[in-house]
Structure formats: C-alpha cells, structure tokens
N, C-alpha and C positions, 0 to 999 in steps of 0.2 A: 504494500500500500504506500500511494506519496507523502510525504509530507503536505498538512493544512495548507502550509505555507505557500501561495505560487510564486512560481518565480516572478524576479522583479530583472530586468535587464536595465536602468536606466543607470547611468556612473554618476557620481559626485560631482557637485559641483567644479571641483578641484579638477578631478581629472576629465569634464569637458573641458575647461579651459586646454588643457596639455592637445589631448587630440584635437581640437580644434585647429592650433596651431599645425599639428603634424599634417591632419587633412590637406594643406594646399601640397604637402610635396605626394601627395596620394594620388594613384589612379583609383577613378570614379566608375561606380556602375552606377545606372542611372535604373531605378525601378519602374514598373509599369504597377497600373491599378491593384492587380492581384497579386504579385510581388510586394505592394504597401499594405495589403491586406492584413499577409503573411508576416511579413514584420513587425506590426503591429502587436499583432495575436501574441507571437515569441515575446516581442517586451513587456506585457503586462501580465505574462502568466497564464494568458487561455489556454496556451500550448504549452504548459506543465506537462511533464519537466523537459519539455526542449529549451536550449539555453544558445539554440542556437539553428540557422540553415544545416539539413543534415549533413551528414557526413558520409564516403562510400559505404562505407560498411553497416552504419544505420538505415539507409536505403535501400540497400540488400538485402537486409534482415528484414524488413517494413516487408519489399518483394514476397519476400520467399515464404516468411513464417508471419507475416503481421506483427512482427515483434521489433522494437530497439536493440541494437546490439549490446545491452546491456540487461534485456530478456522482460523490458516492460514491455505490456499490452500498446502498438500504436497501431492502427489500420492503415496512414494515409504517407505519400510521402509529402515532406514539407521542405521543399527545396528548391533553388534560388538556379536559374534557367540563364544563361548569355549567351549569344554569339560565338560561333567559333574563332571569329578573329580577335574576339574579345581576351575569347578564354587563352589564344597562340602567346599573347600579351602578358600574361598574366602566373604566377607561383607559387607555390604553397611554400607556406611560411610570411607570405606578404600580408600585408594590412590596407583594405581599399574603404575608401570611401563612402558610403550607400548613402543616395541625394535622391528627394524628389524629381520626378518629369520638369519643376522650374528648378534644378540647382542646390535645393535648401537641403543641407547634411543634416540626417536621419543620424546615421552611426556608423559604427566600423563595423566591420567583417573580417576578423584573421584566418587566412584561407588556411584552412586543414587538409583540401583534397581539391581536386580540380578531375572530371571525368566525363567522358562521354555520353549522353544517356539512351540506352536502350528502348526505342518508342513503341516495337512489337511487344518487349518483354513487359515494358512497365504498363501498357494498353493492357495486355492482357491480365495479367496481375492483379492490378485493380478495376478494371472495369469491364474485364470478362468480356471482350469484345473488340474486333479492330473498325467495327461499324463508323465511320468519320461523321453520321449524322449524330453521335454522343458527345456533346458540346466537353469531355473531359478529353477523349479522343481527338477532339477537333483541335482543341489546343494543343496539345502535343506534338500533331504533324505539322499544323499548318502556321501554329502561333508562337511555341516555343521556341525557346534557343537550344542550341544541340549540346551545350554542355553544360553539366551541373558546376556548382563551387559549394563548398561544406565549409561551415567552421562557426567559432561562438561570436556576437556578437555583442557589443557596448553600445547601449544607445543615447546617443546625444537630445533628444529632439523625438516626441512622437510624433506622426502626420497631424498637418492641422485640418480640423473639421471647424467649420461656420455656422453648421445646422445641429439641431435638437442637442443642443449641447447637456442640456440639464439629465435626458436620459442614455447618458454615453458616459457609463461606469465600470473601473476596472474589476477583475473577482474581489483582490482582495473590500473594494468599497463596495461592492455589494455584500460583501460577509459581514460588515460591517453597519450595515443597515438590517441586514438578520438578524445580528445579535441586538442590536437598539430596539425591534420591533420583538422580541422577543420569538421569531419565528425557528419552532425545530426542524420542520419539517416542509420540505420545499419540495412541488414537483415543479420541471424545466419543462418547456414546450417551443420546441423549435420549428421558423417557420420562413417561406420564403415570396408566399404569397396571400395577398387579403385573407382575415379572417372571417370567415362567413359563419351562417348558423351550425352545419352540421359541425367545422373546427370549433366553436364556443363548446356547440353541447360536448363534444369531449373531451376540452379542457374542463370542463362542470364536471363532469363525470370521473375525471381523473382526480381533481380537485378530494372528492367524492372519499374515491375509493384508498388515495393514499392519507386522507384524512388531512392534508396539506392546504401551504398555500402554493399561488402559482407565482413562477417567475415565467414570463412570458419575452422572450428571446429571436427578437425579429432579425433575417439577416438586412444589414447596410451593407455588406459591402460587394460583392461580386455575385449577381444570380442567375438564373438561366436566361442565357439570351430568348428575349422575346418578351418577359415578364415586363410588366406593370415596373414604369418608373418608381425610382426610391421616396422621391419627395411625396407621390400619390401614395404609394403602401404604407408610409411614415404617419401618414392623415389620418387614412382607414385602420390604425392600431389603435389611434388616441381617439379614434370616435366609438370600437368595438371595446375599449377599456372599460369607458362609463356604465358598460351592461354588468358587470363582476360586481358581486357586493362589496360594499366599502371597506377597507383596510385588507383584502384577501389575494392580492396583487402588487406586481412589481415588473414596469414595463422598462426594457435595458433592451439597447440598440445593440447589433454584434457584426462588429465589420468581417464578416469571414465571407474569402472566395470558396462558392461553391464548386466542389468538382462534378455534383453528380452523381458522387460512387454507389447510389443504394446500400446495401449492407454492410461494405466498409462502411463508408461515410454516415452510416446509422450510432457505428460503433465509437466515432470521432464525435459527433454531437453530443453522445454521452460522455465521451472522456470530458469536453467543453462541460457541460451541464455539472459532472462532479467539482469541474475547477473554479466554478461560480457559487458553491457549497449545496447544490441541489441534491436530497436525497432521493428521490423518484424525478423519475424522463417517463416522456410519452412516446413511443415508435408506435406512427400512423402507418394507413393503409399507405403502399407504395412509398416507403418514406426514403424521402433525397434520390427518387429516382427521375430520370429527366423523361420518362414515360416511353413509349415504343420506336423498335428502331426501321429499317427502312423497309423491311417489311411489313410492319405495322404490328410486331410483334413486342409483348413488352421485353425491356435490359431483364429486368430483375422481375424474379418471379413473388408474387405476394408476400409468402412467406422467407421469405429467403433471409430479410433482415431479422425476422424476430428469431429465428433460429441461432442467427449468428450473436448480436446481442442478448439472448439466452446463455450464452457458451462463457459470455464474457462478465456478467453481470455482477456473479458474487468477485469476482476479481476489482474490477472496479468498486465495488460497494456501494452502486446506486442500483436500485429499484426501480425495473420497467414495469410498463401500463403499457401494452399491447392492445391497438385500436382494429379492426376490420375495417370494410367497406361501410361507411354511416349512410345510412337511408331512409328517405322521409316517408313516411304512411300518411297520405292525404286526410282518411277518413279521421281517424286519429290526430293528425296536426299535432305529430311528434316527431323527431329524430328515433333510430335505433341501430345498434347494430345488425346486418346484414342477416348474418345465422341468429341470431336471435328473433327473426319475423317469422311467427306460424306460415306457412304452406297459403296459396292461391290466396295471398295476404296483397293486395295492391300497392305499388312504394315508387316512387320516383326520385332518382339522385341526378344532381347536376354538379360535378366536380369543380374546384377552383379554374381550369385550364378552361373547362366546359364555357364559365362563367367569361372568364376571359374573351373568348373566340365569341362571343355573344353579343357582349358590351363591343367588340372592335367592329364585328357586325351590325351594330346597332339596333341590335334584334333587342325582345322585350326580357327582363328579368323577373320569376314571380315575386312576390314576396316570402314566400316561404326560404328561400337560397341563401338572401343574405339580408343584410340591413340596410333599411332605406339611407339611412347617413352615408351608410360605407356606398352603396349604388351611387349616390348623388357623386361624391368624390371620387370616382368610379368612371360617370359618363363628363364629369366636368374634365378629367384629363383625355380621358378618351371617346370625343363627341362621334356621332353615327358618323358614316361613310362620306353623307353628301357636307360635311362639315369638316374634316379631318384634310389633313394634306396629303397630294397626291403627286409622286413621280412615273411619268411614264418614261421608260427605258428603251428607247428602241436601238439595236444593234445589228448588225451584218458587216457583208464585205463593203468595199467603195464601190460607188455605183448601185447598190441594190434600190435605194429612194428613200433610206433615212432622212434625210435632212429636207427631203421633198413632204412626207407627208408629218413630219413634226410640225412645220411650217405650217401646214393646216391645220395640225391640231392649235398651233400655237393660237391661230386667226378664231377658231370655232369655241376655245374655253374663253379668248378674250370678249366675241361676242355674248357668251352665257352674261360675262362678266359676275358672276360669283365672288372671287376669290383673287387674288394677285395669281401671276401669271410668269414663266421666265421657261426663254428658249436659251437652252445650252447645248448648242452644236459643238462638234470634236472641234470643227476649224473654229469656230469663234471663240472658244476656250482657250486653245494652242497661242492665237492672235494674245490675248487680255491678260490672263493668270499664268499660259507657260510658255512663255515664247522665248524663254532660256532653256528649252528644253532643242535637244536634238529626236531625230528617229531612231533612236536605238530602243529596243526591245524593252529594256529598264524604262526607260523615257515616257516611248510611249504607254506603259502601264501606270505611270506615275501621274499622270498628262488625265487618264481614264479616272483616278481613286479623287484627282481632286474635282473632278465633273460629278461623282458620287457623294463628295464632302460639302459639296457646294448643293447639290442636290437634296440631303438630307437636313440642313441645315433651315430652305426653304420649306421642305416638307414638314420639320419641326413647329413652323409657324406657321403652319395655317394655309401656304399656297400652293401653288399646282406648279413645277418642275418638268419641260420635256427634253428630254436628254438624247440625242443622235452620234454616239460614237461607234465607230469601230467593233471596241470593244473586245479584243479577240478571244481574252482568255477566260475561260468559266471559273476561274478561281476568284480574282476579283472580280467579276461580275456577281458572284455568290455572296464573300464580303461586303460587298452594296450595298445586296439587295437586305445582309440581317441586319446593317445598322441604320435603313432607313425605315424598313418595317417596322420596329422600334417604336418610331412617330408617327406612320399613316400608313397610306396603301404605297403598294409599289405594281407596278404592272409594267413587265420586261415583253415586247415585242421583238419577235426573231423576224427580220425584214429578210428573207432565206432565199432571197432572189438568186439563182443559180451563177456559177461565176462567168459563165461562155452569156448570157444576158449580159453581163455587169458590163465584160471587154467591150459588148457593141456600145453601152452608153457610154465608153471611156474619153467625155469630153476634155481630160486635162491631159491625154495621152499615157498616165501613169502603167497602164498594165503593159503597152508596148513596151514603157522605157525598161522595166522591171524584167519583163520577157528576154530583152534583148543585154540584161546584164548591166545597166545603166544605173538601177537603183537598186540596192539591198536591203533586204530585209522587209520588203514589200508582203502584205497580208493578203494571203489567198495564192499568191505564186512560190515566193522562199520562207515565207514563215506563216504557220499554219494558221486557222482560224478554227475555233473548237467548238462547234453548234451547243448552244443552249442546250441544256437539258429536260426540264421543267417549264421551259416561256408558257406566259399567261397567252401568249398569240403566236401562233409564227403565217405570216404573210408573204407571198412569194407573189409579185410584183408583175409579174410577166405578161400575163394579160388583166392585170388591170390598171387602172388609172390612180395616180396618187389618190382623187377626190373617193374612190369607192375603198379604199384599203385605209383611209382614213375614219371613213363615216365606219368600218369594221373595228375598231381603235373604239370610236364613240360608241357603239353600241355595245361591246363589251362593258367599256366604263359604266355605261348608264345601269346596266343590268348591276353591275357587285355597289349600286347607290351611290356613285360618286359624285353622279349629277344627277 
C-alpha cells in the first residue's frame, strides 16, 4: 500500500531560483496539451507515486505485466513522447528544460533513458487493438513522437489555468477539506461527458450503497475528440450539482488526458480516485471506452473493466460500485439497472454520445435524459444545424471544377444571406497567408492545414467556410475534418472528375509542362492524389455543368439542416 502522503514534485523556493538560472544554458522541450496534462498530474500527486516521466524499464513492466518496475499496480504508460531529431540531440544524464507551447519553464526533467517507442507493441498492450479509429491509437501513429525520454522531474511552475479556479484542487487539499468536513467515506465518480439523469441516478445510488459522500471528478483536461467543449461541460456540472443534497458533495476539476484505454484506464481512474482519498469509485457501463471501432464493433467488451478492477481492488484499497446499462421505464418514470427490469418490461435508454449526436442534430431531447438546465447549456453551445457553422471542403485534382462550383456556392449562401460567408480557394490562400511557401510536398500540405485553421476558426463563429484545395492527402484532410467538426458541420466534397477530363480543361498548360518533365512534383502525374475515403459527396464533373453539381452541394446541405 502507498503512502497517505502524495507526492509533491514542486522544489523550494531556493532551489527554483538555482535552476532557473541553469535553465537558459538548457535545451528545451516544448510540451503539447497532453504532455501538460501529464505533468501536471506527476506534480501534484494524482500520479502517486510516479515522481517522474517513466523510465524504460517502468514502461516495460507497465507493457508487459501492468506493473512499475518496482512491482506496484500501474495500468497506463505515463511518458513524455519527442521527435527523433529531438531525441539524436539529446542524453541521459542531461537536464532539459520543460516550457509551455508560449516559452514559460514548467520544470526540469533529468533524463534517465532516452528510447525508441514501440507503437504495435504498446497499441496493443494497452488498447488491444491497432484499429487507428481509437483516438489512443491514433495518437501514437499519427501524433506522437517516436521516442520516449524517462527520468524525475523538479517542478518550477504549474501550468497556468484562468478558469474555474476555485474548483481546481490538488489531493492533498482535497484530503484536506475531508478531514475539515469530517467526511470518512468518499465515493469518486469519474466522468468525461455531461451529467444527465441516468449518470445522477447512479451516482445516488452509489452514494447509497457505499453509504458515502460523492466526490465528483470531471475530466479538464484532454477528452475524446468530438466531445462537448470544456467550458460547456464545466456549466452543465455546476448546474447538475445543485440536484445533490446539501453538504453531500464535492465538485474538483481533473486535468487528465484521456487515453481511452477501457479496462486499463478503469484501473488508472481508481489509482487517481484512491490519490484524492476516495474510498469507493464507480466503474460504469462501458467505462473510458471511446465506444466501437470500425466495424462498428465495441474496443472493450462490457465487462471487461469490472473484471479487471475486480482483480485489483483489495490491492489498491478502494471499493468499486459496479454500474450496468441504466434504463429508463417510461410507465414507471424511473431509472434502473438493465438486469434488474422484469421481462416484456418497456425501457428506453439514450446514452451521453446518443444525446450528443442529437443536440449537434438538432433533433428534440425528452425530458426524461437529462436536465432542462444542462439541455439549455447544451443547445446554447451547440445550436441546431441551420445555426451552427459550416465548412464545405471541396477537393480533387487541378482542373476537376473546385474552384468553379465553390464560386457558386460562395454566390448562393451569400444570396441566402444567413450567416457570414468566406471563399478560401488553394490559389487565393497561397497568394494572402502562404506565398512564402514553395511547391514542395511539405509546403504544399502546410499551404492545405492553414486553409483548415482558417476554416475552423470561421466555422467556430458562426459562419459558413468554402474551401477548394487540392488537397491531396487523406491524412490531413482527416485532421481537418476532426478539429472542425468540433465546432459545426463539415461536409468534404470529392470533385473526382477523372484526370484524362482535367488534361482537356488544362487552361494554364500545367499537366503538359508536368508531363513533359518541366514541373515536379505535380498532383495527379509525379505525386499521387489519394481519393477520399468517407466524402459527404463525390461529384465527377464531366457531364455536368458547375450550376447542376452545385445546386447537388445545396441540396445535400439543405437536407442535414444547414439551410
């Protein structure tokens, strides 16, 4: 068992002044959002008793046996990802830097190990799957850096946060506030999305049966892409609180990035839950699972978690509340568990994700689901379809009529006049924002991410976006589409006009000069173009007229309510 105590990583006043000083002759890693997350967690003790980014050999052992190399219980790996040129840079036994995305030094990192990481072994490992639609997978291949660095860390400085400051407490001050409230007996409830009715009734129920109170444990910091903005889930906590009876509660903000892992990551929420002094956790139905993969099959199977934190429980020395599937009984206007409803018993459930895809539809929510407060906060961040911001994506080779039937959308949303409006052609883009860019491969994809950045930015606010690039690669084109869906609709047009059409329409000569060796790196001739996969449209131009492959564009829109 750990010690009460969590760790505390921040140093003495004393010796930040020292490293401070040393910091300028340091090389810098610079952290991203879930690397700050990460950080965080280690210096205040959530990640009891890590004292530090792992190390090879605790990462191996995490692999292999879910164990620390020192034979505690850990499920997850918690370890700090660079670059390879980074890492060519860089030597164990050194001391770097670790700064905010703006510069501002966090703390040091005395590098223990420096290694490669393994993305089939650790994919599968922890998340039983090399499926790339597992937003834990996804980041490993697509997002990560390819090598790890291990070692303990001194923290100068935690991240600074601007919002809900008052509920953004470390364990030890909430043990702290236990022991002032006189609370024995805590259950933890960990969560990543609005709290609706059937999640109340079995925090009540848990409340209930551990004879506890709740600490209620929302994540801030990194959640499944797609989810409901932080600042809207932050609202609908502090609106779903007021329903608890008075003094029976305790609402604390928990910046942790989620991986997704299901059953590990069942077994990590309870390590967190024991390090905040909770003696009962809740493991819900499907808990920390990012739901089914591309076959439409679920990652993790129901039970999978509660077996495993089964296994772990007397070890850790908190006490689970094991939840099923909660399901409403109309006639009754109750909540119940699942197995627990008599036979040809009538029930209807609507899951958080359910509620989700509903509210972005702007379809109707009943009131039985969830709370009129939390719905209101709910449809105020995310208004229906014909209110929301809209990108249409249209991409192909040169020549296919991108830029010809954007043009008319651009003319057709201006006439609606709804909403602001903004055409972002590749060439007008290239001209304005990159025209320090050359046609190199690198260039031109960098040329496409800020036609995306600029994209979702409008989408964010409310206006309508049409975007006609190139576009070649489905990678970023995929990247786009998950940080603009975020804020509205997106709908990717594959303008798939064949490329023996494009050459006739070649009024700037491009495909001859390409042909004959003049231009390199030309798309559709020396450097491939890689068809959508999923487009909301693909349009092939050939006999038809921009004006009819347009109005195909609009009637699309009008159908998913955009207009």
């Amino acid at each position: 068992m750990p010690t009460d105590t969590p760790v505390n990583l921040i140093v003495s006043e004393e010796r930040q002044a020292v490293l401070k000083k040393l910091s300028s002759t340091m090389p810098d890693i610079i952290l991203n959002h879930r690397q700050i997350c990460d950080f965080e967690l280690l210096t205040t003790g959530v990640f009891s008793p890590l004292t530090g980014f792992m190390t090879q050999i605790d990462y191996e052992s995490v692999l292999d046996r879910m164990r620390l190399g020192s034979g505690e219980l850990w499920p997850i790996p918690i370890c700090l990802d660079i670059p390879e040129n980074l890492a060519a840079s860089l030597e164990t036994g050194q001391s770097v830097a670790l700064r905010d995305p703006e510069g501002f030094l966090l703390g040091i990192i005395d590098i223990q190990d420096i290694w490669p990481l393994d993305m089939e072994k650790e994919a599968l490992a922890i998340y039983e799957t090399l499926d790339r639609t597992h937003p834990g997978v996804d980041y490993l291949y697509n997002k990560s850096g390819k090598y790890y660095v291990g070692g303990k860390i001194q923290t100068l400085s935690l991240p600074i946060h601007s919002d809900f400051k008052q509920i953004r407490n470390t364990p030890a001050e909430i043990k702290n506030i236990f022991s002032k409230l006189g609370w024995k007996r805590v259950v933890g409830f960990h969560t990543r999305q609005p709290i609706h009715r059937p999640q109340f009734e079995m925090t009540i129920q848990a409340m209930q049966k551990a004879k506890a109170n709740l600490l209620l444990l929302p994540i801030a910091g990194v959640s499944k892409p797609g989810d409901f903005d932080h600042f809207t889930r932050m609202r609908c906590y502090q609106k779903v609180a007021a329903h608890y009876p008075p003094d029976s509660y305790l609402l604390n903000l928990l910046p942790l990035a989620m991986r997704m892992a299901g059953p590990r990551e069942a077994v990590l929420h309870m390590i967190i839950a024991r390090n905040y002094g909770c003696t009962h956790f809740v493991i819900g139905h499907q808990h920390a699972s990012p739901g089914n993969d591309a076959n439409n099959t679920p990652f993790y199977q129901s039970e999978a978690a509660k077996e495993l934190i089964h296994s772990a429980a007397q070890e850790l020395g908190v006490a689970t509340i094991t939840f099923e599937e909660m399901v409403y009984l109309p006639f009754e206007d109750e909540y119940k568990i699942a197995s627990q409803v008599p036979k040809k018993t009538d029930t209807i459930t609507l899951t958080g994700t359910d509620i989700q895809r509903r509210i972005r539809a702007g379809k109707k929510i009943p009131d039985w689901a969830t709370f009129p407060e939390v719905l209101q906060e709910l449809q105020k961040s995310c208004p229906p379809p014909s209110k929301q911001g809209l990108t249409v994506f249209c991409t192909g080779l040169s020549g296919a009529g991108k830029s010809t039937i954007a043009k008319i959308l651009y003319s057709r949303f201006l006439e609606l006049g709804t909403r602001p409006v903004t055409l972002l052609d590749g060439d007008i883009v290239r001209r304005n924002l990159s025209s320090e860019l050359n046609f190199s491969k690198e260039h031109r994809d960098i040329n496409v991410k800020r036609i995306g950045f600029v994209a979702a930015e409008i989408t964010k606010n409310r206006g309508i976006a049409i975007c006609a690039p190139i576009a070649p690669y489905e990678k970023t084109r995929t990247e786009i589409r998950s940080f603009i869906e975020a804020h509205g609709g997106f709908v990717e047009v594959h303008v798939s006009t064949p490329i023996a059409e494009c050459e006739k329409r070649d009024r700037k000569g491009m495909y001859a000069k390409a042909r004959a060796g003049l231009l390199k790196g030309f798309t559709g001739v020396d450097d491939p173009y890689e068809d959508p996969i999923n487009p909301e449209l693909r349009i092939d131009t050939t006999n038809l007229t921009p004006e009819e492959a347009a109005q195909e564009v609009m009637l699309y829109i009008s159908q998913k309510g955009f207009i």
